[in-house]
C-alpha positions in Angstrom: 125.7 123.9 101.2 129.5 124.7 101.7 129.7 127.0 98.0 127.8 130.2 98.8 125.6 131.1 95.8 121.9 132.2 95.2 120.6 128.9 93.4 121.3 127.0 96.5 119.3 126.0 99.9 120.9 126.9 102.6 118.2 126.0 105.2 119.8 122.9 106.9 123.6 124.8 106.6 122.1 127.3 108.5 120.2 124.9 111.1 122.9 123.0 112.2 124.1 123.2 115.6 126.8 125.9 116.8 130.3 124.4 115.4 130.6 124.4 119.4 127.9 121.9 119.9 129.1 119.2 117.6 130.5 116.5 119.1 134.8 116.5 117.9 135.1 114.7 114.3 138.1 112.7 113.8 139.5 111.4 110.5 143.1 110.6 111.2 142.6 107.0 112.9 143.2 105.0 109.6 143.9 106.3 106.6 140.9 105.3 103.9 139.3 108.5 106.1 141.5 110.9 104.6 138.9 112.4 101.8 139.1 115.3 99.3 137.2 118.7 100.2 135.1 118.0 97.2 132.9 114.9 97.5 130.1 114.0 96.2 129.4 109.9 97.8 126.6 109.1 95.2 129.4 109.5 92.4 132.2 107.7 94.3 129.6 105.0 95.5 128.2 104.5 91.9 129.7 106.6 88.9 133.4 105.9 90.0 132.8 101.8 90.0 130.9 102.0 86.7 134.3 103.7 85.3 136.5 101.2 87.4 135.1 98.3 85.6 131.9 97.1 87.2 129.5 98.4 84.6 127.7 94.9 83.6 128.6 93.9 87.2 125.3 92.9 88.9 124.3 95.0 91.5 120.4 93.9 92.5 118.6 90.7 92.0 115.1 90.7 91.0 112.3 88.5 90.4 112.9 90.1 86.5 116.6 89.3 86.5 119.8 91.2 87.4 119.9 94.7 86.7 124.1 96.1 86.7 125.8 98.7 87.9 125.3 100.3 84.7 121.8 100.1 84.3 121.2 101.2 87.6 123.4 104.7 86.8 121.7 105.0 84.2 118.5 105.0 86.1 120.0 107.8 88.8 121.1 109.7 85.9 117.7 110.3 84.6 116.1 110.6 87.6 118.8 113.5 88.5 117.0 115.1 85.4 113.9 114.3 86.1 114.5 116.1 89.4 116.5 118.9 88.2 114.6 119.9 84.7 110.9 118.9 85.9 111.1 119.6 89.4 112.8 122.3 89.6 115.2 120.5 92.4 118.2 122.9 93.6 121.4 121.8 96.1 120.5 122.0 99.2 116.5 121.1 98.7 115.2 118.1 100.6 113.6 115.4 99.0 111.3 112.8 100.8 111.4 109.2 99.6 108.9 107.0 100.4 108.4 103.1 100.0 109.9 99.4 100.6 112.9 98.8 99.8 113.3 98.2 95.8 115.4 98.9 93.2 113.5 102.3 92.1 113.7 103.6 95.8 117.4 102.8 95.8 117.6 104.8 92.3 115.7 107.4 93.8 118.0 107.5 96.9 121.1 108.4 93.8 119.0 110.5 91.9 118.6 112.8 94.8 122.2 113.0 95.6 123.8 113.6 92.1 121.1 116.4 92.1 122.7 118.0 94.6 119.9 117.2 97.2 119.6 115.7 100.5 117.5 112.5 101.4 114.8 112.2 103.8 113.9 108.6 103.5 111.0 107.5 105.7 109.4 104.6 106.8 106.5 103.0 104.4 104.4 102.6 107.3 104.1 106.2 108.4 101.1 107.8 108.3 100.1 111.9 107.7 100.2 112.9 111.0 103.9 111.6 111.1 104.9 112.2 108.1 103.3 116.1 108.2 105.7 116.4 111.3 108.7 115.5 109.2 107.6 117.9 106.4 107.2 120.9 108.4 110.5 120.2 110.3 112.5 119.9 107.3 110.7 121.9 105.3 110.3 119.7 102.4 108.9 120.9 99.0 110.2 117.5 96.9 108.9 114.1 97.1 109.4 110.9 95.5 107.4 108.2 96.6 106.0 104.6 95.2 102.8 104.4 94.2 102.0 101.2 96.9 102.5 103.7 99.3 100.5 107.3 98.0 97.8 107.6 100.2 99.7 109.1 102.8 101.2 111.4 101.0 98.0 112.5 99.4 96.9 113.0 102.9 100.3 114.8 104.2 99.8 117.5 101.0 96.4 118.4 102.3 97.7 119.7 105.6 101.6 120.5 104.3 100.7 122.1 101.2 104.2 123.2 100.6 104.7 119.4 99.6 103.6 120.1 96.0 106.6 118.7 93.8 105.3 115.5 94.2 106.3 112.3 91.7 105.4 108.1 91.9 107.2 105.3 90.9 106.4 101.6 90.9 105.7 100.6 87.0 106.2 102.4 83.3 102.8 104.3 84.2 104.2 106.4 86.9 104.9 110.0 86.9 108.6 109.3 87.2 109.4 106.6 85.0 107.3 108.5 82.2 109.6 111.6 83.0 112.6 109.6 82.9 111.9 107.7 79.7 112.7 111.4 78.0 116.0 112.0 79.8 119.5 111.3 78.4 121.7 108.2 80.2 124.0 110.7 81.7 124.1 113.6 84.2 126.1 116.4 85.0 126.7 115.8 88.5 126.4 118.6 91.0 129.9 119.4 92.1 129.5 118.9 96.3 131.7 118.9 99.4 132.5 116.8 101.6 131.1 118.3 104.1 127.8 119.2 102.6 124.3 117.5 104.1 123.3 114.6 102.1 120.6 113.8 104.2 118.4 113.6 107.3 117.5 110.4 109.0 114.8 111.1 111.7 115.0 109.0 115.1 111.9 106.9 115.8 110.9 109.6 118.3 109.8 107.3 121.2 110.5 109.6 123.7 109.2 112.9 122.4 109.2 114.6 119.0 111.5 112.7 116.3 115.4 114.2 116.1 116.1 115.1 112.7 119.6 114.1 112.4 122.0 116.0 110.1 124.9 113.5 107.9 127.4 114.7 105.3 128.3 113.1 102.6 131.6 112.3 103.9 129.9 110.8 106.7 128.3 108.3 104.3 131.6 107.4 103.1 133.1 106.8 106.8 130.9 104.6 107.8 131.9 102.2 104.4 135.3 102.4 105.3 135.3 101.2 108.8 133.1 98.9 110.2 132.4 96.9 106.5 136.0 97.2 105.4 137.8 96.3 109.3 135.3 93.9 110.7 132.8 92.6 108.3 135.2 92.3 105.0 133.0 91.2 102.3 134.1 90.7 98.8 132.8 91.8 95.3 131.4 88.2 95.4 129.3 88.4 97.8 125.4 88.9 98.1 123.5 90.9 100.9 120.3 90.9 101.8 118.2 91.5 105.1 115.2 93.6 106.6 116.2 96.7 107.5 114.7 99.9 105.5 116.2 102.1 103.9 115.2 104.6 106.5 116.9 102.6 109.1 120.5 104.2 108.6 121.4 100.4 109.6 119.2 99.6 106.6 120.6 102.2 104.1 124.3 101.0 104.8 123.5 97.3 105.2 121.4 97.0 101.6 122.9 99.8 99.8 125.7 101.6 100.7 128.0 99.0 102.1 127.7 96.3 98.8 128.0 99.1 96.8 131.3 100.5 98.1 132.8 96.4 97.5 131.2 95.9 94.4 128.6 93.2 95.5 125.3 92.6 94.7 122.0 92.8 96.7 119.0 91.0 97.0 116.6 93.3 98.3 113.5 91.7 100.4 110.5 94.5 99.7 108.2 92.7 102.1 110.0 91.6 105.0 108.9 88.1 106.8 110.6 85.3 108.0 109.9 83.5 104.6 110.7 86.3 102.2 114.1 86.3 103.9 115.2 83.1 104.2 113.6 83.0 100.1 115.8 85.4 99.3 118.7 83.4 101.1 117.5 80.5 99.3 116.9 81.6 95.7 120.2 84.8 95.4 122.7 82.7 96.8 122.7 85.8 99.4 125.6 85.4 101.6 125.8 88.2 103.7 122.5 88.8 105.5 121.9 92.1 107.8 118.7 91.9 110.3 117.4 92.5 113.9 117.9 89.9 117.0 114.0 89.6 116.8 114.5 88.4 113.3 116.6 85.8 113.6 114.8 84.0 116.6 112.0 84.1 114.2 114.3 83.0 111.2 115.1 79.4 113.4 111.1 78.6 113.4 111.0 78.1 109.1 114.6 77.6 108.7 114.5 73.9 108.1 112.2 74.8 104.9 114.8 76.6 103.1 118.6 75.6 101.9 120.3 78.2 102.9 124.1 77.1 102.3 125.3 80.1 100.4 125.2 81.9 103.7 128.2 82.9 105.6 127.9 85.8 107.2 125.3 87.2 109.5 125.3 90.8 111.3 123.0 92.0 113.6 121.9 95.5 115.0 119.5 97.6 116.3 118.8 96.0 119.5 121.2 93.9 121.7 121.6 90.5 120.5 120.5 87.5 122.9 123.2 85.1 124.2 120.3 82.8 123.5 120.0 83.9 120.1 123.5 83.4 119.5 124.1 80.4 120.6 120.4 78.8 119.1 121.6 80.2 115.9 125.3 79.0 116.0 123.3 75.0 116.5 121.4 75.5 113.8 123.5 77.2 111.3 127.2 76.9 112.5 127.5 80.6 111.7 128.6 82.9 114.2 126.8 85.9 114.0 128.3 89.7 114.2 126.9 91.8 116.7 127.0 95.6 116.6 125.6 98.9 118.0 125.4 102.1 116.0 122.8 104.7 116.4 120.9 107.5 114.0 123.4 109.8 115.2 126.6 108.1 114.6 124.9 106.8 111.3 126.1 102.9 111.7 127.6 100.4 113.5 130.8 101.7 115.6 131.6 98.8 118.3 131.6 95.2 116.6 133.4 92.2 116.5 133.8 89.3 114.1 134.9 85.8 113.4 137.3 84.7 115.7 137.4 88.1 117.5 133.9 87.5 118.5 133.2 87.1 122.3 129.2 85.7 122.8 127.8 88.0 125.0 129.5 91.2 124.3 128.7 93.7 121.5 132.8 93.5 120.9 135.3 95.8 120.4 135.8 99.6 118.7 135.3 99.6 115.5 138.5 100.9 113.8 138.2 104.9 113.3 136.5 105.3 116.3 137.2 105.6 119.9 134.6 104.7 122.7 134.5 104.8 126.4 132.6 104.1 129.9 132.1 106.5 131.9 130.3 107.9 135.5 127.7 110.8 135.2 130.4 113.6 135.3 131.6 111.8 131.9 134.9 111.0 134.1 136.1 107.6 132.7 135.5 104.3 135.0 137.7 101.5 135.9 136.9 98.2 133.5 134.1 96.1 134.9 131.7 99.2 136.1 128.9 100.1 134.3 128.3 103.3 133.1 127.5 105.7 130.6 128.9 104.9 126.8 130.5 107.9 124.7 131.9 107.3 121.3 133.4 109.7 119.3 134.8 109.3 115.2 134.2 110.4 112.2 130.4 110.6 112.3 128.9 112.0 114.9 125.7 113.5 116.3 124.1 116.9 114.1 120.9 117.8 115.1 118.3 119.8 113.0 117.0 123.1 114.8 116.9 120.7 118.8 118.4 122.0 122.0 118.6 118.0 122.7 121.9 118.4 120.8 123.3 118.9 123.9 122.4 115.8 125.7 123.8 113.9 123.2 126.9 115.5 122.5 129.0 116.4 125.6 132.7 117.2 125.7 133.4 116.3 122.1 131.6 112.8 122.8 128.6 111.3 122.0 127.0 109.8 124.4 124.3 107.1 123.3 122.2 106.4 126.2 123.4 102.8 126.6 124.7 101.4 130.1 127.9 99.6 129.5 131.0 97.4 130.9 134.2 97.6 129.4 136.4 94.5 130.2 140.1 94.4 130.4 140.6 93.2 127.0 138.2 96.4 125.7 135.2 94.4 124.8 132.0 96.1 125.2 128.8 94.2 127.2 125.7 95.7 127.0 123.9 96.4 130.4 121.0 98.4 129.7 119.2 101.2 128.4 120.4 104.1 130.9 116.7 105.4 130.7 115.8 101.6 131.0 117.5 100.8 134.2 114.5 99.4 136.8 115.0 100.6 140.1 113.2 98.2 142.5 113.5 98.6 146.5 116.8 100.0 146.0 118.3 97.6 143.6 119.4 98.5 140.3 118.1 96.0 137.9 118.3 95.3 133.7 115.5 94.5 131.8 118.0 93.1 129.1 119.3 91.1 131.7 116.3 89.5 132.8 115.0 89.0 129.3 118.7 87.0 128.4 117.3 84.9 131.5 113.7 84.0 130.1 114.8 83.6 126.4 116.9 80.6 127.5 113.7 78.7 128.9 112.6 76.6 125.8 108.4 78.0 126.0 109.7 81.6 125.8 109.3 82.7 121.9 109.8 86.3 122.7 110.0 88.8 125.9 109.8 91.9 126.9 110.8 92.9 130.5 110.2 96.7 131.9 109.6 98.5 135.0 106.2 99.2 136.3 105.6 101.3 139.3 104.5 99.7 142.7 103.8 101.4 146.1 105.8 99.2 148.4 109.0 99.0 146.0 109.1 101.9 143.7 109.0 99.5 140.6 108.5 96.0 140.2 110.1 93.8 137.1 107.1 92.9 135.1 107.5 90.5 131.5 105.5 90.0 128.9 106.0 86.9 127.0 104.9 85.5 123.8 105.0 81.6 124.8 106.0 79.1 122.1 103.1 76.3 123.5 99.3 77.2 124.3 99.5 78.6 128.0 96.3 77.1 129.9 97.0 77.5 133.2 98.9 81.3 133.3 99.7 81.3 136.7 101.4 78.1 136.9 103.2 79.0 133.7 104.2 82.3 135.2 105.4 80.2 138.5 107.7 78.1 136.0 109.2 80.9 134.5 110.0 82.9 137.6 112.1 79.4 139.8 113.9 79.8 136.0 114.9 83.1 135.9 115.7 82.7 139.9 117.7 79.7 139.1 119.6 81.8 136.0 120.3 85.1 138.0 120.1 86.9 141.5 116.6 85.9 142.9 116.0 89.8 143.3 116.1 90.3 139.7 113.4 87.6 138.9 110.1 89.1 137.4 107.2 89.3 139.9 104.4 90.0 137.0 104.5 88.1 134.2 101.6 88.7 131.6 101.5 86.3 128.2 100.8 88.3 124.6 100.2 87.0 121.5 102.7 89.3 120.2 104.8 92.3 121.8 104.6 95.5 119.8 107.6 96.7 118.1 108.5 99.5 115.5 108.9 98.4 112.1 112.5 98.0 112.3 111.6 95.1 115.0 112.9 97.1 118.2 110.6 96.1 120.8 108.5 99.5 122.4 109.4 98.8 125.7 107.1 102.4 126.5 103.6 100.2 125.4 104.7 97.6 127.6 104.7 100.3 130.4 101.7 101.5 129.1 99.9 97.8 129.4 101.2 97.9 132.9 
């Protein structure tokens, strides 16, 4: 914490990365960026629209009814106590939330910050031994966590015993609501800066040990001032919904943050399906709805079983979306949907495009407050057309807890993603590849996105995954895995078909010479395909 006193945690203060490390913050590009050195974003997200006229405002939708803006500070408020007089919470402690995304998680989420704490929200479907690495990195004494989802944690306190502030929500028996019910309605709020940690989002950790990355809560307040307010404008009419946890910093700005900052409502989905989507669609009125490519190919199988007229716009992140997607979901819907690419480290989306600015096939343009470039592997800038390396650089920006890997990811002031990109004249971003994704077969430098756009265009492909897998003769052969749409009986014939398509779609030399059908390919639980198992299955 920035205000150097005795009742505060200093542990991630002091665990940042050198000042010399960071990549260079910039918050001069437009001016809603221009924030006070005192900042607290719980209290400017929630306590400041309560007192600018949105208290019986409704905020969440629930199968119960409509709980406001000024029910839910209420509920923060006394779980702020709950933290600070039971707990014995100070600024600066970390606090882990666990469970789907609710109303009590999201209250949870504000309780934690007006305490003065920082959130380290994590995915329901972790288990001890991930969970343990999280509380021994961050060393985290505090947890909140819904009672669905205690085993875990039980588990996680037997081998991290320093876990021992431990409370449950989920229904008036709780721990925590019993604690609340003897708090007052309102808080003292703890007086932050802008520059303080307000919490720790940990990569998925697919390559290695998770990345604990480090955001301020001015950071949390950038990223609702550029990309929702410049590209995706919504209005304190509208109604989000989606899939993404909370955990997912897509998820956290997408369900929570982002309708907040507007004034909207939400229409949280705790048990994310195809059906319980489109339900929530159906039965909110939702008109904003946030999810993964993935999601909505699945979306277009039920879709005909729902009205889903109140919808008008559609974002999607977290994996590059699918010209087939696009276009399949344009037919069926007539809405055009926003693509995007953000990362843990730059906390959301920071290259997008909307409406009419949208070009299908290409991620879009900078998102306003941010810069971005392609560039060579000495970071020198290339001409438009090449693919190379993409760096970004804004007002968020990469932070790692206590990880040399800080300094792959920020170089020079930038940070640089991992993505292969082309620029075009016009500065629209396309998506190549992963960089660490790129297969290199007899000499040839070939996409796996690429070839997947190819096979998701042939009307028996449901899903795909397309990696490199090593072979003798050529280094690495292109190998797919594909979930069919039809009962395959004859695989090699089927596999025949679908390698004339791809031939047919792209170069020959990019055309998969293994193809293996799945029932389903495996994906985290944000719905990004694990294109390391795929290797694995060889």
């Amino acid at each position: 914490m920035s205000t150097g006193t005795a009742h505060i945690d200093t542990f991630v203060h002091d665990n940042l990365p050198p000042k010399e490390r960071w990549p260079e913050l910039n918050f001069e590009r437009i001016p809603e960026l221009a924030y006070p050195e005192r900042l607290n974003c719980a209290v400017e997200l929630l306590d400041r629209m309560v007192a600018n006229g949105h208290a019986d405002s409704p905020l969440f939708h629930t199968d119960s009814g409509v709980i406001t803006y000024g029910e839910f500070l209420i509920q923060s408020n006394q779980i702020a106590a709950v933290l600070v007089e039971d707990l014995g919470l100070l600024p600066g402690n970390r606090v882990l939330l666990r469970g789907a995304n609710t109303p009590q998680l999201a209250a949870a989420w504000f309780g934690v910050i007006k305490a003065g704490g920082i959130c380290v929200t994590t995915m329901p479907l972790l288990r001890e031994k991930e969970l343990s690495f999280i509380v021994h990195k961050a060393k985290i004494e505090h947890c909140l966590c819904d009672e669905a989802w205690a085993d875990e944690i039980k588990r996680t306190q037997e081998v991290q015993p320093e876990l021992s502030k431990v409370m449950y929500f989920g229904n008036e028996a709780a721990s925590l609501e019993r604690a609340m019910n003897s708090k007052p309605d309102a808080f003292d709020n703890i007086d932050t800066a802008a520059d303080d940690a307000v919490l720790i989002a940990f990569t998925s950790g697919t390559t290695g040990d998770p990345k604990a990355t480090i955001h301020f809560h001015r950071d949390v307040m950038a990223i609702c001032d550029c990309f929702p307010r410049y590209v995706l404008k919504p209005a304190s009419t509208d109604v989000f919904t989606g899939t993404p946890p909370f955990a997912f910093t897509f998820g956290l700005g997408a369900l929570l943050l982002f309708p907040m900052r507007f004034g909207a409502s939400i229409a949280l989905v705790a048990k994310p399906s195809p059906e319980n989507l489109l339900s929530a669609i159906q039965d909110r009125k939702s008109s904003i709805c946030f999810t993964s490519p993935t999601a909505y190919r699945a979306l277009l199988e039920s879709i005909d079983n729902y009205e889903i007229g109140s919808l008008k716009k559609c974002v999607s992140a977290g994996e590059t979306l699918p010209l087939p997607t696009y276009n399949a979901w344009i037919d069926k819907t007539g809405i055009k949907i926003i693509d995007g690419i953000g990362a843990t480290e730059m906390l959301h989306i920071f290259i997008s495009a909307a409406d009419e600015e949208i070009r299908p096939g290409a991620t879009g343009k900078v998102v306003p407050g941010y810069e971005a470039k392609v560039v060579d592997a000495q970071g020198v800038e290339v001409e438009p057309g090449t693919v190379g390396l993409l760096a970004v650089r804004g007002p968020t920006g990469c932070r790692y807890l206590a990880d040399q890997r800080q300094t792959r990811y920020a170089v020079n002031g930038w940070n640089y993603t991992g993505d292969a990109y082309v620029m075009d004249e016009d500065g629209y971003f396309w998506f190549h590849s992963r960089a660490d994704d790129m297969i290199i077969s007899s000499g040839y430098n070939i996409s796996g996105i690429e070839v997947e756009r190819a096979l998701l265009a042939h009307p028996n492909v449901k899903e795909c995954g397309v990696v490199g897998i090593p072979d003798e003769q050529r280094g690495n052969i292109v190998k797919a895995f594909v979930v069919p749409r039809d009962r395959i009986d004859q695989p090699e014939v089927a596999a025949k078909e679908l390698q004339d398509f791809v031939k047919s779609e792209i170069a020959p030399y990019k055309y998969p010479r293994a193809v293996q059908f799945l029932a389903e390919l495996p994906k985290t639980e944000t719905g990004k395909l694990q294109r390391y198992k795929l290797r694995e299955l060889g």
